[in-house]
C-alpha positions, 0 to 999 in steps of 0.5 A: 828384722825381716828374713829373706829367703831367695828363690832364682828363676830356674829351679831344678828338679829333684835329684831322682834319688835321695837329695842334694845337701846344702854342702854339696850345692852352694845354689841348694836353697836358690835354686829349689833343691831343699824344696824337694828334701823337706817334701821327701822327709815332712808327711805334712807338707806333701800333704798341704802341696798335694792339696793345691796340685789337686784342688780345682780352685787352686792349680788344678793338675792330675797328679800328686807327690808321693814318696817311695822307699827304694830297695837294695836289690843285691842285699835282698837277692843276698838274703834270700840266698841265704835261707836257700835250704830254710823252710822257714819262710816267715823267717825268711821274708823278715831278713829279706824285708830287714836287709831290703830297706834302704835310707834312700827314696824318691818322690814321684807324681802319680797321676790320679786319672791313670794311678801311674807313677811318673818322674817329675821329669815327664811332666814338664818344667812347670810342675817342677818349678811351682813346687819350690814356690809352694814348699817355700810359701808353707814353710818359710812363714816368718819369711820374705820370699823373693822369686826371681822370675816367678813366670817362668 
């Protein structure tokens, strides 16, 4: 039996942080969101997605997604105060670097002419709606993908 997997014609962009879960949006796998998830938490497929945003034979843009770990800024002002009177600051750098990290991140575009980082919602609708095409294309293999408009 063949599997099917969906994808409607207006795909959303990305959340800017973190991700939306299946269970918080019923249109999760419809309208693109669990694109955007596989790419912030599989290295290999922002890898492969990268390849055909830049490669001139294939879409041939100027950007290319990266993720970044984002921090909590009052847990690291936090920690730093903490060590106010230390003059240990190997040991203050590691508490700040521990207390700083977060579980949240994003994914950006940065443009490979400029190297700046842009939101996918700089760029235009169309680099957010051929993304989820492509996620869905390299992972779903065993799939029929069916795209409800797929100019758009």
């Amino acid at each position: 039996m063949i599997k099917v997997q969906y994808l409607g014609p207006l795909r959303s962009y990305p959340s800017r942080v973190g991700a939306t879960r299946a269970e918080q949006n019923p249109s999760w796998l419809s309208d693109g969101q669990h694109a955007w998830d596989i790419l912030r938490n599989n290295p290999s497929v922002r890898v492969a997605v990268n390849e055909w945003l830049g490669n001139t034979n294939k879409l041939d843009t100027p950007y290319r997604l990266e993720r970044r770990e984002l921090i909590d800024l009052r847990a690291v002002m936090n920690a730093i105060a903490s060590h106010e009177h230390d003059m240990d600051y190997e040991t203050m750098l590691r508490d700040v670097a521990a207390t700083g990290t977060s579980a949240q991140s994003q994914l950006v575009l940065v443009d490979c002419r400029t190297n700046v980082e842009l939101s996918l919602r700089d760029v235009g609708v169309g680099v957010s709606q051929v993304i989820p095409v492509l996620v869905n294309a390299m992972t779903l293999e065993e799939h029929m993908i069916t795209i409800e408009q797929p100019e758009i």
